[in-house]
C-alpha positions as CSV (number, residue, x, y, z in Angstrom):
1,X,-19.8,6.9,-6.9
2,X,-20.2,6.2,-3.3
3,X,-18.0,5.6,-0.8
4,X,-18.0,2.2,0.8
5,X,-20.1,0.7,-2.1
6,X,-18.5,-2.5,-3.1
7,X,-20.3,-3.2,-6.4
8,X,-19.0,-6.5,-8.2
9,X,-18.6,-5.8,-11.6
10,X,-21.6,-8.0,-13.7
11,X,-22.3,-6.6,-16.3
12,X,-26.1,-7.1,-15.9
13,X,-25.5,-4.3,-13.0
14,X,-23.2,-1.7,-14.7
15,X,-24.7,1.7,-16.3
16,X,-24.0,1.7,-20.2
17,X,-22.3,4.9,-19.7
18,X,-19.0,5.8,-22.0
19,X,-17.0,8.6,-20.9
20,X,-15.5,10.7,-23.9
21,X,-11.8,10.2,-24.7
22,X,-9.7,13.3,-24.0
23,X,-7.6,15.1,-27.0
24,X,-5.2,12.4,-28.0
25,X,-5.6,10.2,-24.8
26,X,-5.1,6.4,-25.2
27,X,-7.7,4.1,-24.7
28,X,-9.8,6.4,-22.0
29,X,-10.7,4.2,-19.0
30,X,-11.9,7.6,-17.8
31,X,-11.2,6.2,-13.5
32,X,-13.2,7.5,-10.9
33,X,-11.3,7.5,-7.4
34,X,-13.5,7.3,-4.0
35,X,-10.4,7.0,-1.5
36,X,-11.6,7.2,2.6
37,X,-8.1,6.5,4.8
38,X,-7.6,7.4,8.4
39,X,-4.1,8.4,9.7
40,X,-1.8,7.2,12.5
41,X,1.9,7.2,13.2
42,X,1.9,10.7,13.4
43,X,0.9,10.6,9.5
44,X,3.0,8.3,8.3
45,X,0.2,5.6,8.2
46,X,-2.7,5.9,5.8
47,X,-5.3,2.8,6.0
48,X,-8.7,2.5,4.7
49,X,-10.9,1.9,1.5
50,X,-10.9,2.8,-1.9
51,X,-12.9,2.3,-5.2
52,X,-12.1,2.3,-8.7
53,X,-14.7,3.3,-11.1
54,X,-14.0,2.7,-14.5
55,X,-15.2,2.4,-18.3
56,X,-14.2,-0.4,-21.1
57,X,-13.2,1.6,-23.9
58,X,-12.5,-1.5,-26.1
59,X,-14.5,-3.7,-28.4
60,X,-14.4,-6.7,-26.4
61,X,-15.1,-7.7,-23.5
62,X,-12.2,-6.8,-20.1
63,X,-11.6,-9.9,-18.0
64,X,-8.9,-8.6,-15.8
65,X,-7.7,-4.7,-15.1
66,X,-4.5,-4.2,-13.3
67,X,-3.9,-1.8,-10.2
68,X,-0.4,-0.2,-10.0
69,X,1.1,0.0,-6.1
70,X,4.2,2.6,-7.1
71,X,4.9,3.2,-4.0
72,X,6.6,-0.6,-3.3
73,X,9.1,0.2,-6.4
74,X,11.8,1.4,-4.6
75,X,12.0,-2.1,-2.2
76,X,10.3,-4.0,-4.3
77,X,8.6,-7.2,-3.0
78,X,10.8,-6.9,0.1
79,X,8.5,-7.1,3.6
80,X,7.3,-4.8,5.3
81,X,5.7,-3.4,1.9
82,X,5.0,0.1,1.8
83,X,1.5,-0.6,-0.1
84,X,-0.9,-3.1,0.4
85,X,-4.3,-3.8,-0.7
86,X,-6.6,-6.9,0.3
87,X,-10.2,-7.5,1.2
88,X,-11.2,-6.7,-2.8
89,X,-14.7,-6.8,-3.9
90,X,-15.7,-7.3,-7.4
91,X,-12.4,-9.6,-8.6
92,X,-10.0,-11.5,-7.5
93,X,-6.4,-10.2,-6.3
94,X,-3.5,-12.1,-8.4
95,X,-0.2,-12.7,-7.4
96,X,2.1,-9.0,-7.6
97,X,4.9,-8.6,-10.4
98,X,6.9,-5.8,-11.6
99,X,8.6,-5.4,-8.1
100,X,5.4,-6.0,-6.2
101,X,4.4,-2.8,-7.9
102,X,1.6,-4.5,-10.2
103,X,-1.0,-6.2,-9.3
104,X,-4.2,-8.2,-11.4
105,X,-7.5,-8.5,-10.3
106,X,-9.7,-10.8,-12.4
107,X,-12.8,-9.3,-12.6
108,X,-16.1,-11.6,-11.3
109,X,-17.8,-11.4,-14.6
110,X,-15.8,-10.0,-17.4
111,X,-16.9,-5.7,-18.1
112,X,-18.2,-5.3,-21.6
113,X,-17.9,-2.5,-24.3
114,X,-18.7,0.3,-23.1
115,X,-20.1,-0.3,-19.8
116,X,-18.6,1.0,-16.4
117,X,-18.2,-0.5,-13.3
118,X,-16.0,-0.5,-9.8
119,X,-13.7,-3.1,-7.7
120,X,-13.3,-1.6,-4.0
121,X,-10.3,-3.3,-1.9
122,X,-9.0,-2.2,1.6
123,X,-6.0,0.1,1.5
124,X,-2.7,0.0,4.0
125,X,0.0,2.8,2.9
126,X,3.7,3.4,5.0
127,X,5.5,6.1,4.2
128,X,9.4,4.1,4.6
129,X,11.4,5.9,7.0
130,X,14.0,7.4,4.5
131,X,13.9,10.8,2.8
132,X,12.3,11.1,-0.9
133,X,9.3,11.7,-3.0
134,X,7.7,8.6,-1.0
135,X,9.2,8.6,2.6
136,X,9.3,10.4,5.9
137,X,11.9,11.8,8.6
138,X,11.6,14.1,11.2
139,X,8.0,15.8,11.4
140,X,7.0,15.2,7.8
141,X,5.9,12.4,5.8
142,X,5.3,12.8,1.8
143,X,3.2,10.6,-0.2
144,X,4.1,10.5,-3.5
145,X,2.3,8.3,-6.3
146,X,1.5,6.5,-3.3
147,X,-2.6,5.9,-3.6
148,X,-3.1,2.5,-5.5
149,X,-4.1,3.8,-9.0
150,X,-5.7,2.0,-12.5
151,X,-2.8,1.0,-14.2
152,X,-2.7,2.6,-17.9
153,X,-4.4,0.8,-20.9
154,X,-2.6,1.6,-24.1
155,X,-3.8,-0.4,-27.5
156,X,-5.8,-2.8,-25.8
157,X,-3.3,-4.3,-23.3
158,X,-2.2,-3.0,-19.7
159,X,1.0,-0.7,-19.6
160,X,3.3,-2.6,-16.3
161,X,6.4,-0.1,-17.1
162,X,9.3,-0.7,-14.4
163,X,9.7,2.1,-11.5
164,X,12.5,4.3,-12.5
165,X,13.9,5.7,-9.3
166,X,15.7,8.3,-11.6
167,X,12.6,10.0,-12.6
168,X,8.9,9.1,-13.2
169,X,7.9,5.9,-15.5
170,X,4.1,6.1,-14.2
171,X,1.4,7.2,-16.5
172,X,-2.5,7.9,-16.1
173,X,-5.3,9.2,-18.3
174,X,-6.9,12.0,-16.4
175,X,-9.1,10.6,-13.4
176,X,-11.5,12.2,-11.1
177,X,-10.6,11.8,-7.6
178,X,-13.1,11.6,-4.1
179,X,-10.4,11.5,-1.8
180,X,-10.6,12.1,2.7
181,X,-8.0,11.7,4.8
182,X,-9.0,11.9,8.2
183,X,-5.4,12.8,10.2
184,X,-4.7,11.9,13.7
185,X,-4.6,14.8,15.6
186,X,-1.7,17.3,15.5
187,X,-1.2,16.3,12.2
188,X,-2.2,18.7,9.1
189,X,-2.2,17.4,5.7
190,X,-1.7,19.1,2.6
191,X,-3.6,17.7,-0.3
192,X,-5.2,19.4,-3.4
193,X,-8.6,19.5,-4.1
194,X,-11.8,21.5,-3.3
195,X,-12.8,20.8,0.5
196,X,-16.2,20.1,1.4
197,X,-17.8,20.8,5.0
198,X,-17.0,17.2,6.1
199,X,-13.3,17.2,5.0
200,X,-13.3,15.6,1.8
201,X,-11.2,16.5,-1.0
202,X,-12.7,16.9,-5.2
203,X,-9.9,17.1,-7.7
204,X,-11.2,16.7,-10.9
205,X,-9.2,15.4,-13.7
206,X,-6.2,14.6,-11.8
207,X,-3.1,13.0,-13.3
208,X,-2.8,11.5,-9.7
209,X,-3.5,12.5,-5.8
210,X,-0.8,12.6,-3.9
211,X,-0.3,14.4,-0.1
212,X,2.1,15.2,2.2
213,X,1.2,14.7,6.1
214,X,3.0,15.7,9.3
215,X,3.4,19.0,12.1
216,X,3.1,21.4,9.7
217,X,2.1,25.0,9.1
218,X,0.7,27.2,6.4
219,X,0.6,30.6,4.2
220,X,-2.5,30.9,2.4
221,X,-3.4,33.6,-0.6
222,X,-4.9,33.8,-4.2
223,X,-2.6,34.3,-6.9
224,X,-3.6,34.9,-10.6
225,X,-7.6,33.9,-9.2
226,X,-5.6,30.7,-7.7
227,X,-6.3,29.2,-4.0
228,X,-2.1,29.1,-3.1
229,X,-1.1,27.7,0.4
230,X,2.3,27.0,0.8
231,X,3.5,24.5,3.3
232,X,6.5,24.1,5.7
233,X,7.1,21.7,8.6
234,X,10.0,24.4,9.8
235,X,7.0,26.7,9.9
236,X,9.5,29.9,9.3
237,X,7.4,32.4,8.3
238,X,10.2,33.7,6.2
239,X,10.4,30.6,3.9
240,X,6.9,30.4,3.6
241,X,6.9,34.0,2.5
242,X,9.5,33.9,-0.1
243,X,7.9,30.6,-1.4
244,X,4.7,32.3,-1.7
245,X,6.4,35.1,-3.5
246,X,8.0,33.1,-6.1
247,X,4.5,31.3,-7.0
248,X,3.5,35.0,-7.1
249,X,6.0,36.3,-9.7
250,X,5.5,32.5,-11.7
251,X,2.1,31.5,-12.1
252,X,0.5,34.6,-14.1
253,X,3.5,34.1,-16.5
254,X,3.5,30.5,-16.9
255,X,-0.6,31.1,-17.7
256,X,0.2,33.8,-20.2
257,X,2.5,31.1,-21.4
258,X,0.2,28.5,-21.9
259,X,-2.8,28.8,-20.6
260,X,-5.0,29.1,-17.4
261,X,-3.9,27.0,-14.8
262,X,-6.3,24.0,-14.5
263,X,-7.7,23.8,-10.6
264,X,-9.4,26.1,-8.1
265,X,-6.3,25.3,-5.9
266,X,-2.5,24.8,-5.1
267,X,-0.7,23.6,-2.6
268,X,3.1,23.7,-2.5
269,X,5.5,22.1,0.1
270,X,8.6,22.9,1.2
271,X,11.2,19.7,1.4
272,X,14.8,19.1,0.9
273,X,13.7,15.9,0.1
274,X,12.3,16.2,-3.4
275,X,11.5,17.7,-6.4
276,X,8.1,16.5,-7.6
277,X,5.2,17.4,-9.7
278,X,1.8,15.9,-9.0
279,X,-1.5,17.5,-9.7
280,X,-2.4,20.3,-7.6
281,X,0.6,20.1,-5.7
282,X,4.2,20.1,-6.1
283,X,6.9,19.3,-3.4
284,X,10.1,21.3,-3.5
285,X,12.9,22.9,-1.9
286,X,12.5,26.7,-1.8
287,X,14.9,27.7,-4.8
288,X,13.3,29.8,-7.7
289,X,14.1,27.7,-10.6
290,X,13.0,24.7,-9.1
291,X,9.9,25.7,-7.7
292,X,9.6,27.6,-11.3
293,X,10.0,24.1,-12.9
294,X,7.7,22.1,-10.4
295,X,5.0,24.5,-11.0
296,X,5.4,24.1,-14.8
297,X,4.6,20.9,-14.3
298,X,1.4,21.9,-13.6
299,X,0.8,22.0,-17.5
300,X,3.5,20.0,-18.7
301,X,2.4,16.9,-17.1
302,X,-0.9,17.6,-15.2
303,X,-3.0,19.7,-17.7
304,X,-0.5,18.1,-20.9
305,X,0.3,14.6,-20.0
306,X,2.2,12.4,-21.9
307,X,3.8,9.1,-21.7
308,X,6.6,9.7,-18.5
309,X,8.0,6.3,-19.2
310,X,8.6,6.3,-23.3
311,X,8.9,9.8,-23.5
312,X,9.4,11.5,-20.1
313,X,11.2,14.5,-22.6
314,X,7.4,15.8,-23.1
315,X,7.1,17.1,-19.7
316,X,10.6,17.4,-18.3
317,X,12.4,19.1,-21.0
318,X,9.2,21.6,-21.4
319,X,9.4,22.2,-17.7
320,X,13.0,23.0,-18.0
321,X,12.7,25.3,-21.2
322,X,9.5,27.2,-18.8
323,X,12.3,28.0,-16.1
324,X,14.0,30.5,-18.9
325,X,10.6,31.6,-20.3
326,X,9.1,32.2,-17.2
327,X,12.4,34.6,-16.6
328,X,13.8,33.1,-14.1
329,X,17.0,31.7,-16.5
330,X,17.6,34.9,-18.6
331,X,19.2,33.5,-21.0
332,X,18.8,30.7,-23.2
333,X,19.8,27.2,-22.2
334,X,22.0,26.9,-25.5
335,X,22.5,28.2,-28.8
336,X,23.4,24.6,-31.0
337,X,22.4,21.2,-30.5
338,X,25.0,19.1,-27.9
339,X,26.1,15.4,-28.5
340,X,23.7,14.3,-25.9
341,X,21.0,15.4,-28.3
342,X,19.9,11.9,-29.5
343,X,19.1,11.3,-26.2
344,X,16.1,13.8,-25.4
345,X,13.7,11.3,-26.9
346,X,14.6,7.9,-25.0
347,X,12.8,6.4,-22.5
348,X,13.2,5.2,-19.0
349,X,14.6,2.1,-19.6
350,X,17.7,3.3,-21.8
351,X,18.5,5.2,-18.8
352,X,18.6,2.3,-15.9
353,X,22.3,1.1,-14.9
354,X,25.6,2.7,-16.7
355,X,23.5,5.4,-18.6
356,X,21.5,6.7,-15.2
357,X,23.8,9.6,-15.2
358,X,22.4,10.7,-18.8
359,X,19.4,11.1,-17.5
360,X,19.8,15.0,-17.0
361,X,20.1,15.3,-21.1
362,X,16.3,15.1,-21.2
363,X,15.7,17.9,-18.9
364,X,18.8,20.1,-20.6
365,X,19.1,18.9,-23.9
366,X,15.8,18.9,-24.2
367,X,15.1,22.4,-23.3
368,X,17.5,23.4,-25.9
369,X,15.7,21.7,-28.9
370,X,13.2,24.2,-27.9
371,X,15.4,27.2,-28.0
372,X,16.6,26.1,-31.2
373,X,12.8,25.8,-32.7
374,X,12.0,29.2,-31.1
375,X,15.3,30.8,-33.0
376,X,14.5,29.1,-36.0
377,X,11.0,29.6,-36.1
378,X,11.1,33.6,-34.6
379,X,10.2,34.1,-30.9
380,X,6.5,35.4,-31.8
381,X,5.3,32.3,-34.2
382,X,6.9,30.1,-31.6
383,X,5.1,31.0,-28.3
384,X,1.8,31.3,-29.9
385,X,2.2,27.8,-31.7
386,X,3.1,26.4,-27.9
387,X,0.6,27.9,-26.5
388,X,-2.4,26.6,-29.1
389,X,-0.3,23.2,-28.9
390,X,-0.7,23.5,-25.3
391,X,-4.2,25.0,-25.5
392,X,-5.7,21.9,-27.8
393,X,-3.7,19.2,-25.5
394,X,-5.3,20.7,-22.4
395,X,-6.9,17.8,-19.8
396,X,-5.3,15.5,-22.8
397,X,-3.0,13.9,-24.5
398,X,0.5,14.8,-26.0
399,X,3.0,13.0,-28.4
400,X,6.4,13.8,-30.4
401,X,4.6,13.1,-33.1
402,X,2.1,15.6,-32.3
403,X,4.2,18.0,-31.6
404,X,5.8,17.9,-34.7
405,X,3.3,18.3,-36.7
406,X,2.1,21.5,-34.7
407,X,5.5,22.6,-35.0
408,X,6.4,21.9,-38.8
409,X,2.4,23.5,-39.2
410,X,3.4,27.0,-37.6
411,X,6.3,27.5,-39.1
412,X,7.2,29.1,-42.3
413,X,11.0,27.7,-42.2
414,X,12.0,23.7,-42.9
415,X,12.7,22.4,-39.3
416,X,13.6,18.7,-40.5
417,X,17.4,18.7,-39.3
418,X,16.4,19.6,-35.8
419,X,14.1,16.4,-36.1
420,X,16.6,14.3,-37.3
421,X,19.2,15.6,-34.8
422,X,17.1,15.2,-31.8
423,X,15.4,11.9,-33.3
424,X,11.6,12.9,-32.9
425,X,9.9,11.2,-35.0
């Protein structure tokens, strides 16, 4: 795909081209991402254009795709919007929903089985002036889930899941992603990605691109064959250091874990503003366990993805359980199942209002359904059936139902009352 192309999608005009579906993934749009913005603000302003390239995996014809704008679900539909997108080419722009956080375009002529096409639209992204995963203050800006992406098409239909302030309800087959950000000067950005000579970024297979923007500085170095730069707006070459240090001591054991890591590079910032897992790049505060557990999201959620809003307990909870593998937590998170283990499998919607605080029992809980298969099971049997369940899920797909059976497979003792007790099904 090129960028500035504005193809209209008629079908007389698409290549017949079908992407294969990735282990266990949902209906495969398999999206293609050519993203050109230009900063300003000091970085906390991102316009320009993008286009979507993608394929109809059903059996009839797609009249209308929907683009998710996440970063407008913490106001909502409140002005000034954080996201916007208008001039679109190819379809026509419907009215937003879901707290301005959805939006349809109805396709100029509807995109038939198998064929792939592209809408292109203009982009206009604010960081709000607050701190968190999508926000800026003082010299830094972070873009979180903040590039207009292909919503997710599950069984035919659209997924528009709520945001879920509390953790992450978004969810996105594996894309390829064409992304430059041309910053204003004084401004580095750190973005994953290969770089070519003219600046722009490849990240192949990405969950999502998201960047962070401001007066920043950098530690580069290659750990476990990995391109590692670390990131810091305090520019302390201390913290950068120590940061650098853990990712040292974490990524060779998280890949012996389960698997190589999946891109050329890494990039890591340092905030006290978040604690968030995107591919290629993770934003954290410079504490061990949580830059342990943001950098196991690099496989349980980027390499392993899952459905964050139904079952956000297939990355979070593995993430947690990798702090105490990786050796950072030396022992185990528990030793019997808690009363908040019915929880560990509900989604993000049980959790909005009075039951936000039980949140944490995915992360905690969660982790110790896995202690209590590794006991049960025997530590050796365990880690190699993670690992091959990790192994065939890789670039894919995972489910609790998946799970199980790779689970109840590998092991040579009943594990049916953990099941029941945590309800996986």
């Amino acid at each position: 795909m090129n960028r500035g192309l504005a193809l209209a999608l008629a079908s007389a005009a698409f290549a017949l081209s079908s992407a294969p579906a990735l282990a266990g993934e949902p209906d495969a749009t398999a999206p293609a991402y050519d993203v050109a913005l230009n900063g300003s603000e000091q970085g906390r302003r991102w316009t320009g254009r993008e286009t979507i390239a993608l394929t109809n995996p059903g059996a009839v014809a797609l009249g209308r795709i929907w683009i998710r704008l996440w970063g407008n679900g913490e106001r909502g539909c409140r002005t000034p919007q954080a996201v916007r997108i208008t001039a679109v080419s190819g379809a026509t722009a419907g009215a937003p929903t879901v707290a301005c956080s959805a939006i349809p375009l109805d396709l100029d002529a509807p995109l038939l089985p198998g064929a792939r096409g592209s809408v292109s639209f203009d982009v206009d992204i604010r960081a709000p002036r607050r701190p968190g995963r999508f926000g800026s203050r003082s010299r830094i800006a972070l873009f979180s889930n903040a590039i207009p992406a292909l919503a997710h098409l599950e069984d035919g239909a659209f997924r528009l899941d709520r945001p879920y302030s509390g953790g992450e309800a978004w969810t996105y087959p594996a894309a390829d992603w064409t992304v430059k950000l041309d910053a204003p000067e004084g401004v580095a950005v750190a973005a994953p990605g290969v770089r070519g000579p003219d600046g722009t970024r490849r990240l192949e297979r990405g969950r999502d691109f998201s960047f962070a923007a401001g007066q920043l500085r950098a530690v580069r170095s290659v750990v476990d064959g990995i391109a590692v730069t670390v990131w810091d707006v305090s520019g302390k070459r201390g913290r950068l250091g120590a940061v650098l240090a853990m990712a040292r001591r974490r990524l060779p054991r998280l890949a012996a874990l389960y698997g190589p890591y999946g891109w050329p590079d890494l990039q890591i910032v340092i905030t006290q503003d978040a604690a968030m897992e995107h591919t290629g790049l993770i934003m954290t505060p410079p504490i061990e366990f949580v830059v342990t557990h943001e950098l196991a999201h690099e496989w349980w959620y980027a390499l392993i993805s899952g459905d964050q809003a139904q079952a956000p307990w297939l990355d979070e909870a593995f993430a947690s359980y990798a702090e105490e593998a990786a050796v950072v937590s030396r022992r185990p998170w528990c030793r019997r199942a808690g009363a908040e283990a019915p929880l560990v499998t509900r989604g993000t919607d049980f959790f909005r209002g009075p039951r936000r605080g039980d949140y944490g029992a995915i992360y905690s809980e969660g982790a110790c359904l896995l202690d209590l298969l590794r006991k049960r099971m025997g530590a050796a049997v365990f880690d190699a059936a993670l690992r091959e369940y990790a192994l065939a899920n890789r670039h894919g797909w995972s489910t609790a139902a998946e799970f199980r059976a790779a689970m109840d497979a590998a092991a040579r003792v009943g594990l049916g009352d953990l099941w029941r007790r945590y309800r996986v099904q």
